[in-house]
C-alpha positions in Angstrom: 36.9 117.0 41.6 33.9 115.7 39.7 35.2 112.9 38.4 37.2 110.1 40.8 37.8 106.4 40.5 39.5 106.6 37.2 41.7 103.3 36.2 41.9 102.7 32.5 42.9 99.4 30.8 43.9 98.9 26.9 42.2 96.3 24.9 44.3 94.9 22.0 42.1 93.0 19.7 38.3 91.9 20.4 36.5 92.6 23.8 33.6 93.4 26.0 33.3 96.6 25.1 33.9 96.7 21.5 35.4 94.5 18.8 38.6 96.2 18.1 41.1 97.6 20.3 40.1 100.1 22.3 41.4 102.1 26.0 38.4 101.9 28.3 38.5 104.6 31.1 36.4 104.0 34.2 35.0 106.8 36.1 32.7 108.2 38.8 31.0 111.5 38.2 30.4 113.6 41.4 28.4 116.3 39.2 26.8 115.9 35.8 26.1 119.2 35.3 27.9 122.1 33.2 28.3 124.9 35.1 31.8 125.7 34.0 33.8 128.0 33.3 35.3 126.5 30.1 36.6 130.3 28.8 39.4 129.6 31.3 40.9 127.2 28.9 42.1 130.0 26.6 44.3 131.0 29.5 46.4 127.8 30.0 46.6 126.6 26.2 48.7 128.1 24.3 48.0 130.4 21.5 50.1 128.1 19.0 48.1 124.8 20.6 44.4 126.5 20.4 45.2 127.1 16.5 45.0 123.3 16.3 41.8 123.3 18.4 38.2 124.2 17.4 38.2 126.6 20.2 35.2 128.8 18.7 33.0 125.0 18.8 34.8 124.5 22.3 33.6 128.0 23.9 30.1 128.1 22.2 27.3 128.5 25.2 25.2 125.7 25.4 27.1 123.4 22.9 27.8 120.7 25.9 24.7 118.9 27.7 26.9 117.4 30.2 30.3 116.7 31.7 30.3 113.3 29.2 30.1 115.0 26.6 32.2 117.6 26.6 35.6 114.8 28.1 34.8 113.0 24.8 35.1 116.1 22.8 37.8 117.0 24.1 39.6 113.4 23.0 38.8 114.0 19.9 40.3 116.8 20.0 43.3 115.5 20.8 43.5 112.5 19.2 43.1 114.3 15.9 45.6 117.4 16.2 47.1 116.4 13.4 44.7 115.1 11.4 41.3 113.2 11.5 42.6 109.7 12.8 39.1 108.4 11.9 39.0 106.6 15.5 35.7 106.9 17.4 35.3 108.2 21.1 31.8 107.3 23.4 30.8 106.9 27.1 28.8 104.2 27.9 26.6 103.7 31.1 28.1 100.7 33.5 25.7 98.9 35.5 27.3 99.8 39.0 26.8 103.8 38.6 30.6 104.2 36.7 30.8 105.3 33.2 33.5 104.0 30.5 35.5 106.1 28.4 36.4 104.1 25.2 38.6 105.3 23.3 39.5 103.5 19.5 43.2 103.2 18.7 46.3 102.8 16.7 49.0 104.1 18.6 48.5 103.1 22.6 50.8 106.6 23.2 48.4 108.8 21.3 45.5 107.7 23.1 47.3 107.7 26.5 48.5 111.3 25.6 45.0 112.4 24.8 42.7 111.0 27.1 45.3 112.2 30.0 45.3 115.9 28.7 41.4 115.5 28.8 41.2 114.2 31.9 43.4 116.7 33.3 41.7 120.1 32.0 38.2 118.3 33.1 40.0 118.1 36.8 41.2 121.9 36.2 37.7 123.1 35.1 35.8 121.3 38.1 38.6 122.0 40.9 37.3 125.2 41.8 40.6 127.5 41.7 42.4 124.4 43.7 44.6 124.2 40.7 46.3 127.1 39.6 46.5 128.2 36.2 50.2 128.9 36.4 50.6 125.1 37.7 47.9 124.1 34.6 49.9 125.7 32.1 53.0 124.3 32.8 50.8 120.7 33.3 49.2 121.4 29.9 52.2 122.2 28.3 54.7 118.9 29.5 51.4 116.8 28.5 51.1 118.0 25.0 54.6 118.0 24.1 54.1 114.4 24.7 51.4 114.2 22.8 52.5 115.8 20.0 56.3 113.9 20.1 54.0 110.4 19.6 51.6 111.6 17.0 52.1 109.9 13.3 52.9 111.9 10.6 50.0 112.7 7.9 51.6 109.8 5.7 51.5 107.3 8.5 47.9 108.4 9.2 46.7 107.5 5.6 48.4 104.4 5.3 46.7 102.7 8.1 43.8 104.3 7.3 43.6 102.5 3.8 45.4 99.1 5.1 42.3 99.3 7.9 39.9 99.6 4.5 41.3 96.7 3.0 41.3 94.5 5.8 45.5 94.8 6.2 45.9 94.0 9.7 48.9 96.4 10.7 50.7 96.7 14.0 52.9 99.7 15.9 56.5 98.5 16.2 57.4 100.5 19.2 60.2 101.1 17.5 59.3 104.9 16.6 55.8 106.6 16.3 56.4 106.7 12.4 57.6 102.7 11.8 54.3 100.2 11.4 54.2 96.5 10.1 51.7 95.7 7.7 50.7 91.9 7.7 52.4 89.3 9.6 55.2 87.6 9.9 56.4 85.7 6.6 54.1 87.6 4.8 54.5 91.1 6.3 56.3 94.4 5.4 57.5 97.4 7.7 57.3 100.5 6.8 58.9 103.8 8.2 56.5 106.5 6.5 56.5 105.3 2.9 59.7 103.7 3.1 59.8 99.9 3.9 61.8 97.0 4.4 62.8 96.2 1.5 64.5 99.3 0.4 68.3 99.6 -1.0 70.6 101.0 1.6 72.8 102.3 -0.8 69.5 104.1 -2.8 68.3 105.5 0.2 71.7 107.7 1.0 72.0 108.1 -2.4 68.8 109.4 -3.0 68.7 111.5 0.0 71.7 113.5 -0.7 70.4 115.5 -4.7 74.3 116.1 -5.7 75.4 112.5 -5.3 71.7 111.2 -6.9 71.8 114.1 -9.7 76.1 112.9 -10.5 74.5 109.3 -10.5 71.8 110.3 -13.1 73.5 112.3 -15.2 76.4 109.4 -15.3 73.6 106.7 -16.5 72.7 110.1 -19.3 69.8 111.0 -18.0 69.0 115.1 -18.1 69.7 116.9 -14.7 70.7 120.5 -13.8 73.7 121.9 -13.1 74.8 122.1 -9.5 77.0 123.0 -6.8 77.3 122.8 -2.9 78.5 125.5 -1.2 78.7 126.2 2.5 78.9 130.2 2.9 77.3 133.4 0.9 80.4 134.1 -1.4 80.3 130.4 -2.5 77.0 130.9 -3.5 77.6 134.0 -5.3 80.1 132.6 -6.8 78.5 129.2 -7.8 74.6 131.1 -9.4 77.2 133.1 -11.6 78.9 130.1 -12.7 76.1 127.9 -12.8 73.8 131.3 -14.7 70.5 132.7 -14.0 67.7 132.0 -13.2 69.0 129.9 -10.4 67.4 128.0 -7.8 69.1 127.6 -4.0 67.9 125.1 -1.8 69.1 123.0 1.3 71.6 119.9 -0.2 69.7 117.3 1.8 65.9 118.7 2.9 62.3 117.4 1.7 58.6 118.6 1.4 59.9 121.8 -0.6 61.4 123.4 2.6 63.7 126.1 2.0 64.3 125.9 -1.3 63.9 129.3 -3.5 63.9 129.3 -7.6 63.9 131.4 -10.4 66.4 133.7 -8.6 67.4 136.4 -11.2 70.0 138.7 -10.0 72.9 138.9 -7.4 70.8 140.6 -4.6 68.2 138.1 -4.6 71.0 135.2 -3.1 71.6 136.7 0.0 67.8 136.1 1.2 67.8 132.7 -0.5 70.9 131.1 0.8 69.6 132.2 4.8 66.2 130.4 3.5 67.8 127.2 2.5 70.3 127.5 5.5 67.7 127.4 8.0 66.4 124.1 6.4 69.7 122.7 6.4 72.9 120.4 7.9 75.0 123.8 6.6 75.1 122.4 2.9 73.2 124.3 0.6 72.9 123.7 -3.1 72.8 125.8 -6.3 71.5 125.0 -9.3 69.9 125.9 -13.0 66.5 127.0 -13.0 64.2 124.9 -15.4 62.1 126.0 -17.3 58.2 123.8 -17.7 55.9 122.2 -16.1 56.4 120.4 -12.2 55.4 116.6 -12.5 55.4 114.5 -9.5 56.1 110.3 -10.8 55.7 107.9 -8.2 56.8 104.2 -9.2 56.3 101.3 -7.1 57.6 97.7 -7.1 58.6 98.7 -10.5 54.7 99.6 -11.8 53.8 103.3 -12.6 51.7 103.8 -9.8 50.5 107.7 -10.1 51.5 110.9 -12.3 50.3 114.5 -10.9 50.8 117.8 -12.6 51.9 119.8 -9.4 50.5 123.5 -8.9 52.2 126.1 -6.6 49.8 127.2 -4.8 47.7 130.2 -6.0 44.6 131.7 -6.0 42.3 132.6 -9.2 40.9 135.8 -9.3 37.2 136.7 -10.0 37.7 140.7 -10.6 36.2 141.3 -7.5 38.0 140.1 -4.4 41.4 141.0 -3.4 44.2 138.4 -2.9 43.6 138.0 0.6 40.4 137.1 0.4 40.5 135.2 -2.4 43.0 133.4 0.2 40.5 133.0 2.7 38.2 131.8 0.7 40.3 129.2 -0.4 41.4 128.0 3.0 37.4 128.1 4.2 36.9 125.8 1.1 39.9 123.5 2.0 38.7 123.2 5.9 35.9 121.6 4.9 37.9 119.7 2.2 39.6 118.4 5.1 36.9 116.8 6.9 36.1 114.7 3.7 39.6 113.4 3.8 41.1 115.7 1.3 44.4 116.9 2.7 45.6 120.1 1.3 47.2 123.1 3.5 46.0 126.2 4.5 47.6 129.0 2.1 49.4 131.5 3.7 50.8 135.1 3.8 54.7 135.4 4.6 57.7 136.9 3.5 57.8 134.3 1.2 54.3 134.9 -0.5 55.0 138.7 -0.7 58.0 138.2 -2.3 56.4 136.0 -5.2 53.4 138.2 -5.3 55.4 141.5 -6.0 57.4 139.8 -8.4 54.1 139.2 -10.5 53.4 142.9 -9.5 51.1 142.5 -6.6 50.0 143.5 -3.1 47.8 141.3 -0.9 45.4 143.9 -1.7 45.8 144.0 -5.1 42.1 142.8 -7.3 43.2 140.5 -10.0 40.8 140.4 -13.0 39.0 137.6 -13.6 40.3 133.8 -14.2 44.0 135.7 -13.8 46.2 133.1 -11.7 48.1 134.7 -8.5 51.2 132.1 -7.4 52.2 132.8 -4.0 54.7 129.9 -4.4 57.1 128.9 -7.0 57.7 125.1 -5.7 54.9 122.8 -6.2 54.5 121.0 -3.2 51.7 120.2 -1.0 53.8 121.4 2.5 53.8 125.1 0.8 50.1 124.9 0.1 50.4 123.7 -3.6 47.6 121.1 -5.3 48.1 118.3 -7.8 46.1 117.2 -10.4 45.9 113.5 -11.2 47.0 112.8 -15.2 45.8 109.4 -16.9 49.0 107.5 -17.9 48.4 107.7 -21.4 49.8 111.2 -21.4 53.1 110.1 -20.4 55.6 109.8 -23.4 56.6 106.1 -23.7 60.6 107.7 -23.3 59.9 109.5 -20.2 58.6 106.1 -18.6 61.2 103.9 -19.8 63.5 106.3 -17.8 61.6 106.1 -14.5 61.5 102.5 -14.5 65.1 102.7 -15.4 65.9 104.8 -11.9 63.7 102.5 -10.2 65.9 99.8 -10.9 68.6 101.5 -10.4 68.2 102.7 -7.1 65.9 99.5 -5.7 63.9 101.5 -3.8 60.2 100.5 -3.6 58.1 103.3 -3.9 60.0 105.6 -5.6 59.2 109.6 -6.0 60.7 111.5 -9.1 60.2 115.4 -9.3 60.5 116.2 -13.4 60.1 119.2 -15.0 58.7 119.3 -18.6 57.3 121.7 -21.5 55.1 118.7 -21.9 55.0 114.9 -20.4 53.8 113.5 -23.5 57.1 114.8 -25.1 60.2 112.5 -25.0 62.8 113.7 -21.9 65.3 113.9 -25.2 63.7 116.7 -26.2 62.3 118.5 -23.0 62.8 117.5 -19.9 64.5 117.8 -16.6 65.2 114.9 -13.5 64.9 118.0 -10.5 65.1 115.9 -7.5 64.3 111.6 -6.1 62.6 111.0 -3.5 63.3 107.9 -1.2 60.6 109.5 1.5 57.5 110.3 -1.0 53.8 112.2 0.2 51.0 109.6 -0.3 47.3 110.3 -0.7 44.4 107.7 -0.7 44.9 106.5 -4.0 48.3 106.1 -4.4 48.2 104.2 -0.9 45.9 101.8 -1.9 48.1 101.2 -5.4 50.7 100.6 -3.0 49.1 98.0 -0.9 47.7 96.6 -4.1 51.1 95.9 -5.2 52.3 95.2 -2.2 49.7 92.2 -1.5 47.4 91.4 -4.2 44.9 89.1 -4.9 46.9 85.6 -5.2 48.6 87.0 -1.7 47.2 87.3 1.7 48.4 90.1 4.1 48.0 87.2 7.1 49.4 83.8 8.2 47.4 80.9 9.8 46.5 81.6 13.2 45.2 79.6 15.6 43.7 80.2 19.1 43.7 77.5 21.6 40.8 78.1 24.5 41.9 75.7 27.7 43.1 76.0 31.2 45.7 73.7 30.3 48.9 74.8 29.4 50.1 71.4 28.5 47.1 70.6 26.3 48.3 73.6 24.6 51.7 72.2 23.7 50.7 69.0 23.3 48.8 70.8 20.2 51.6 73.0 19.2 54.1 69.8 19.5 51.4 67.9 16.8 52.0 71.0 14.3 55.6 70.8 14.6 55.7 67.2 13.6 54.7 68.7 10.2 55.5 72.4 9.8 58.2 74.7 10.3 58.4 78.5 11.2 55.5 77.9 14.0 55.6 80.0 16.8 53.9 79.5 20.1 52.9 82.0 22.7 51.1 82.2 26.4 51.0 84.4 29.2 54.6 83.0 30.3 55.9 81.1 26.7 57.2 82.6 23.8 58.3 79.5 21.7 59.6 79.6 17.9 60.1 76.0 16.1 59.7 74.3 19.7 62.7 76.7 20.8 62.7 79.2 23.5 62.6 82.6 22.9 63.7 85.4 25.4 59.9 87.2 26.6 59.9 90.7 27.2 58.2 92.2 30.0 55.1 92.4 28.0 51.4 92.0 27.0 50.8 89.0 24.8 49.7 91.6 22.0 53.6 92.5 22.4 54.5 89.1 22.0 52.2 88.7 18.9 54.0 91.8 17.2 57.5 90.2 17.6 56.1 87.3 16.4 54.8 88.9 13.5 58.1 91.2 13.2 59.8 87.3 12.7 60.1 87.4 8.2 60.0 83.5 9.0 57.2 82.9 11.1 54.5 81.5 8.6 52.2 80.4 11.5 51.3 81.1 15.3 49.4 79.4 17.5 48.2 81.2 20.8 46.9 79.6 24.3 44.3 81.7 26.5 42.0 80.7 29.0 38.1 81.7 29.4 39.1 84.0 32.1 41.8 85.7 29.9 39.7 86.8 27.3 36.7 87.9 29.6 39.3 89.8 31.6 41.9 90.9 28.5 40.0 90.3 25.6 42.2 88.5 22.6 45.4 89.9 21.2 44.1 89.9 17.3 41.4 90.7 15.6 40.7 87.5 13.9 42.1 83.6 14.1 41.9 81.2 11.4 41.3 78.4 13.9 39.7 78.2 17.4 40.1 75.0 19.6 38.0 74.6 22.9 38.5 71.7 25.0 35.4 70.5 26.2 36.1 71.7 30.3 36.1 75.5 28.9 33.5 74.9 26.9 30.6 73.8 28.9 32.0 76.7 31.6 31.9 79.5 29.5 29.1 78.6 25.9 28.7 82.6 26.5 32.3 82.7 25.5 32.1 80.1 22.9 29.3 81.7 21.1 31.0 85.3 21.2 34.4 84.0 19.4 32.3 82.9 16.5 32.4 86.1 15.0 36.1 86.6 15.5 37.7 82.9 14.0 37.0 81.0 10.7 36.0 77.9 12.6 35.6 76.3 16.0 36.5 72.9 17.3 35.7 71.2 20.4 38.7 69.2 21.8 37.8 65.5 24.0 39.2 65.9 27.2 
């Protein structure tokens, strides 16, 4: 194998290597030269796995210099398979021969996942046929299953992203790949996608299931469709001709658009759509009215109109020259690179269920539309199905139509609140057009309305953080003796050390685990409002420090005329240092 000696260690907060968390793999190279045969990779990834990869950049001649060079591409590859994490990758020389992978971080599975994979098919492609490809396939396939499993969700992705932007220190639960904690303790929120903590139970369920939420609405007098649930074909036949066409079916209980057909016109057409939603469902499909207008997407948060988007099934434009298809192309080639600038639509696509839409507008993939004629290859407006949105100033809602999102908001004390509403026009009053189509407890989140969130969600007169303080000293029992002295005047102070995890002078129960862990719990603790931690010199040369930044940094005198390296290093990391008499 050409590279040996690997042990890898993570880094939680500020270190020797760089000043934010990072997994730092050392390693030996035997060769350093790339004489590979990297084509071999198409034969152990699958096809479904190397449409996530840029395998055409990956098995270009000449586009890797060296074995280094190719491991970190391939962790970026990884990290990012579904979606740009923004996390940098680099080798760096060591002084001793080694080299050090160091990998940035959010989620310590992700980067496990992906560094392992890259490590593994860097061992296939240098193991000179002692490593079958039948034995690397199935290898491959358990590690990215993993891989995949721990990966965050786009939302997820560009929450931390813009919490990371605006200095929000946020933190993995462990709790599920999906569920972070922005701020800390007494001032902190979790959230679980774009719902958090703070959320009704009761709105949640409600919201979640569209008969029960629609019932609710249409009780308070708010406009909603007809519906009905069915369970089997003949219900459904039965309901769309009591209910009327057009009619829409769609699972009772799904999200992102998934399943759901509308504008169904006859009898023969609810066969197809009832299998549609069923695959998308618990078995409970629901019928309803078709309405007629415009697809608005209102998002409200902590009771503040935080965005309003016209949503667009998606569609191409003709130009009286290019056929569907490649007008399709042209438009995915346009949102690939759209993608790499951070803005996140899908790929369009050509199914059954595009076909269908197209013929009903009377085309064929091939068919040449004339020029600035619109194409819909979707009738649901939402991003999962390829759609777009177009951001509307707020001044084109009708006064009405706000007054009744607020209304819901308070009615179903959810936080950050999505409403689907269909309308002629939004600067109309919902009295006379306008349609409640759906609430959403789980909504899609873009740059923007992230940021409104977490402007809301901790604004200027608020900080994200609570005091922290870092206590440098080989003695534990100067340590308390400091912690003992805050008690005497504060409450909700926790206390942690390699072996201590105090809250209020109390002892907690320590998990098996790193004092980063610790730190987490801490912060996971809605009454801590301050936390003191103890390391020694040698800790933090060997561990680095759990945060990224302490309020307060107290050296006794001993560690200080030991280590002034050390001293001098944490200035950059703490609002202030103070040297402790021994």
């Amino acid at each position: 194998m050409a590279i040996t000696g690997i042990k890898g260690q993570f880094y939680y907060g500020p270190n020797q290597f760089a000043d934010h968390k990072v997994l730092v793999i050392r390693y030996r190279l035997s060769q350093d030269v790339m004489n590979l045969d990297l084509s071999s990779l198409k034969r152990i990834i699958p096809g479904t796995v190397q449409q996530l990869m840029p395998m055409d950049e990956l098995l270009r001649e000449d586009r890797f210099q060296d074995l280094n060079e190719l491991l970190v591409f391939l962790v970026r590859v990884f990290l990012n398979m579904k979606g740009d994490l923004q996390l940098g990758v680099e080798v760096q020389r060591g002084s001793d021969g080694h080299y050090n992978l160091i990998v940035d971080w959010d989620y310590e599975a992700v980067a496990n996942h992906a560094t392992n994979i890259a490590l593994f098919l860097m061992s296939y492609l240098t193991s000179k046929g002692q490593i079958s490809e039948q034995d690397a396939f199935k290898r491959f396939n358990s590690m990215i299953d993993s891989l995949m499993f721990s990966l965050p969700f786009e939302i997820v992705q560009v929450m931390n992203q813009r919490a990371r932007k605006r200095n929000i220190p946020f933190y993995h639960t462990y709790m599920s790949s999906q569920v972070f904690l922005y701020g800390q303790g007494k001032q902190g929120i979790i959230y679980n996608h774009a719902s958090n903590s703070n959320d009704s139970l009761f709105g949640y369920y409600l919201a979640k299931d569209k008969m029960q939420a629609s019932s609710f609405l249409a009780s308070i007098g708010f406009p909603v469709t007809k519906q009905n649930v069915v369970t089997t074909l003949e219900d459904c036949k039965k309901a769309v001709q009591e209910i009327g066409f057009p009619a829409v079916i769609k699972p009772l209980t799904g999200k992102g658009g998934q399943g759901v057909t509308t504008n169904i016109k006859t009898l023969d057409e609810v066969p197809e759509a009832f299998e549609i939603a069923k695959k998308d469902s618990d078995g409970k499909i629901l019928v309803e009215n078709f309405a007629e207008g415009q697809i608005y997407r209102i998002t409200i948060t902590q009771g503040k109109l935080n965005s309003l988007y016209l949503m667009n099934p998606a569609h191409v434009i003709g130009d009286g020259q290019s056929s569907i298809l490649e007008l399709i192309q042209q438009v995915n080639s346009k949102r690939e690179e759209d993608r790499k600038k951070g803005i996140r639509f899908k790929s369009l696509a050509v199914d059954d269920v595009a076909m269908k839409v197209m013929s009903q507008q009377g085309f064929t993939p091939t068919s040449i539309p004339k020029d600035g004629q619109r194409v819909n290859l979707r009738t649901v407006g939402n991003r999962a199905s390829g759609g777009t949105f177009e951001r509307l100033p707020f001044e084109q809602m009708h006064p009405d139509v706000l007054e009744m999102m607020l209304t819901m908001f308070r009615a179903f004390k959810i936080d950050n609140l999505g409403i689907d509403y269909i309308s002629n026009d939004i600067s109309q009053s919902w009295r006379d057009s306008g349609t409640i189509i759906e609430v959403n407890p789980f909504i899609s989140v873009d740059d923007i309305l992230a940021d409104n969130i977490f402007a809301s969600q901790f604004p200027e007169d608020k900080d994200a953080r609570i005091k922290t303080i870092l206590i440098v000293s080989e003695s534990e029992r100067k340590a308390l003796s400091f912690y003992d002295s805050i008690l005497k005047q504060e409450s909700g102070v926790g206390f942690l050390s390699n072996d201590k995890m105090l809250f209020d002078g109390g002892k907690m129960k320590m998990p098996d685990n790193t004092i980063y862990k610790h730190c987490v719990g801490m912060f996971l603790n809605p009454d801590c409002t301050e936390l003191v931690v103890h390391q020694t010199a040698r800790d933090i040369m060997n561990d680095g420090l759990p945060l990224d930044y302490f309020d307060q940094c107290y050296i006794d005198q001993a560690s200080k005329a030991e280590n002034d390296e050390i001293t001098s290093w944490l200035e950059k990391f703490v609002g202030s240092i103070h040297v402790q008499e021994n």
